[in-house]
C-alpha positions in Angstrom: -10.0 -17.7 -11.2 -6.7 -17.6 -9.2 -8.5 -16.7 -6.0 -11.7 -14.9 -4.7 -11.2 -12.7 -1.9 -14.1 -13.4 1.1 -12.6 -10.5 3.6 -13.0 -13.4 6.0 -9.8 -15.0 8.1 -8.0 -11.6 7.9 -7.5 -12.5 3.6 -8.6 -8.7 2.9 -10.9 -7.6 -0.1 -11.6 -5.0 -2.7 -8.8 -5.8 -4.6 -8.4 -2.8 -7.0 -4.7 -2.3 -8.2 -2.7 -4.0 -10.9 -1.0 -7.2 -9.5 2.8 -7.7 -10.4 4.9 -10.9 -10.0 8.2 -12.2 -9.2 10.4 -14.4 -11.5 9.2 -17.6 -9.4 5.4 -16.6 -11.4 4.2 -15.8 -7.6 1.9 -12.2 -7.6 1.6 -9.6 -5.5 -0.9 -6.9 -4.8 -3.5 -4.9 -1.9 -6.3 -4.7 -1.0 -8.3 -1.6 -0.1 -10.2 -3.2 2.6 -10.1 -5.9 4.8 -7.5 -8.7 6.6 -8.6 -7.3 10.3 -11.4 -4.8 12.6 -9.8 -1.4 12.3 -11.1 1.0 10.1 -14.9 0.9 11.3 -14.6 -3.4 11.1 -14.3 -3.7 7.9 -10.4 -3.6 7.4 -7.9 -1.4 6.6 -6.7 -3.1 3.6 -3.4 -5.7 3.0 -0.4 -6.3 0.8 -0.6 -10.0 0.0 1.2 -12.7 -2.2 -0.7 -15.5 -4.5 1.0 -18.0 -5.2 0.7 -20.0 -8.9 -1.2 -22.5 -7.0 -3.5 -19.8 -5.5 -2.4 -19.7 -1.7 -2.9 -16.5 -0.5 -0.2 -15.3 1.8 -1.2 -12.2 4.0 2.3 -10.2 4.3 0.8 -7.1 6.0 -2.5 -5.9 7.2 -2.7 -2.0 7.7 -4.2 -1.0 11.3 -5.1 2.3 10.4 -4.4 5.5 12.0 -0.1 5.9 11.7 0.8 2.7 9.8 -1.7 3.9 7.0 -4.9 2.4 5.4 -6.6 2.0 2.1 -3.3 1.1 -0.5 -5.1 2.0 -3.7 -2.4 1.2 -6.0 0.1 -2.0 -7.6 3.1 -1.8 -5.9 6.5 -1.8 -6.9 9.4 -4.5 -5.9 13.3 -4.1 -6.2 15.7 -6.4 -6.6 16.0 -7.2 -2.5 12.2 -8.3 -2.8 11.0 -5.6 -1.1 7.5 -4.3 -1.9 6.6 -0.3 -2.5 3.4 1.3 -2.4 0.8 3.9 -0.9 -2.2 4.4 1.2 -5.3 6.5 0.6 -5.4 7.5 3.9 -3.5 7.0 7.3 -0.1 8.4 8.2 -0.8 12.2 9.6 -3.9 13.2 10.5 -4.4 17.0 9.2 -6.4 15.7 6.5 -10.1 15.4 7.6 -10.2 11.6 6.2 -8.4 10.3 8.6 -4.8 11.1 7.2 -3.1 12.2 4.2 -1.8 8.9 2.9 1.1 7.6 3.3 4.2 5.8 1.3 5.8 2.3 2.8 8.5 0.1 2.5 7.2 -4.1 3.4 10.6 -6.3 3.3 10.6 -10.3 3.0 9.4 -10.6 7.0 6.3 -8.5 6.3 7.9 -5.6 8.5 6.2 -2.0 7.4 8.6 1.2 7.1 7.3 4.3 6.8 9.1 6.3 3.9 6.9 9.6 3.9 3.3 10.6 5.4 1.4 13.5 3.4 0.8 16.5 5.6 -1.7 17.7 3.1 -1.1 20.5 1.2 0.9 22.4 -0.3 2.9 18.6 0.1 -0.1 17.1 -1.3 -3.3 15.7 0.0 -4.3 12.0 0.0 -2.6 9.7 -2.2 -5.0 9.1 -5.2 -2.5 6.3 -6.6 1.4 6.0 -7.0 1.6 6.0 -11.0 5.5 6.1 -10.8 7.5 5.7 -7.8 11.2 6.1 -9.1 13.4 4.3 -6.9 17.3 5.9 -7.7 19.7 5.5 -4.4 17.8 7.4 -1.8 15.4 9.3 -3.9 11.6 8.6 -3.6 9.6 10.9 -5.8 6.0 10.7 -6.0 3.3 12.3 -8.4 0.2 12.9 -6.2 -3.5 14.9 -6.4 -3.2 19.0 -6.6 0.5 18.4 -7.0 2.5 18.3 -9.8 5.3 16.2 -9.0 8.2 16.9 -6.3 10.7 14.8 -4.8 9.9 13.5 -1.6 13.1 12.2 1.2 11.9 9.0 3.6 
């Protein structure tokens, strides 16, 4: 075991997404819950980095509400080092979870952009995971629940 995940000091928990790694054999990941209060106390959720000597490294913890909540899926990382992924929930709030997921950029400072937030349908309803997120110039396309697949701007 790497790391275990107490939800404790803002580390997050419920890990439940593939991890992926960089060439220095450091991973990367979320967590679904976790690393602050928000969300009822028990966390929004994080992106984090583990290092091969199992430091944990916080890189963002979702507040909820705009900035998103629940990621649910491995994330993606280009070539600049920055991290890809989705929320459950967060982002716009037609959706009677609390939002319609959204998808975000985090760069190297830990900085969150917002790429697209899911008005619910017919744009598609609460990201269930990202199971391909095509990165091609400025094209973000997304497969989602009760939508086939269409491409989506940031």
């Amino acid at each position: 075991m790497l790391y275990n995940f107490t939800g404790v000091n803002g580390d997050g928990s419920n890990p439940q997404a593939a991890l992926i790694s960089d060439n220095a054999g450091n991973l990367y990941g979320t967590t679904f819950s976790g690393g602050g209060t928000g969300c009822g106390g028990s966390g929004c959720g994080t992106v984090f980095k583990l290092s091969k000597s199992g430091t944990v490294t916080v890189l963002y913890s979702f507040k909820g509400g705009s900035d998103g909540a629940d990621p649910f899926s491995a994330l993606i990382r280009d070539a600049s080092g920055n991290l890809y992924g989705d929320t459950y929930v967060g982002g716009d709030d037609t959706c009677p979870a609390g939002g319609c997921g959204i998808v975000y950029k985090i760069d190297s400072a830990g900085n969150e952009t917002i790429l697209h937030s899911f008005t619910g349908v017919p744009m598609g309803e609460a990201l269930i995971s990202l199971p391909w997120f095509v990165i091609c110039k400025a094209t973000y396309t997304v497969q989602r629940r009760w939508v086939e697949t269409s491409p989506v701007s940031p």
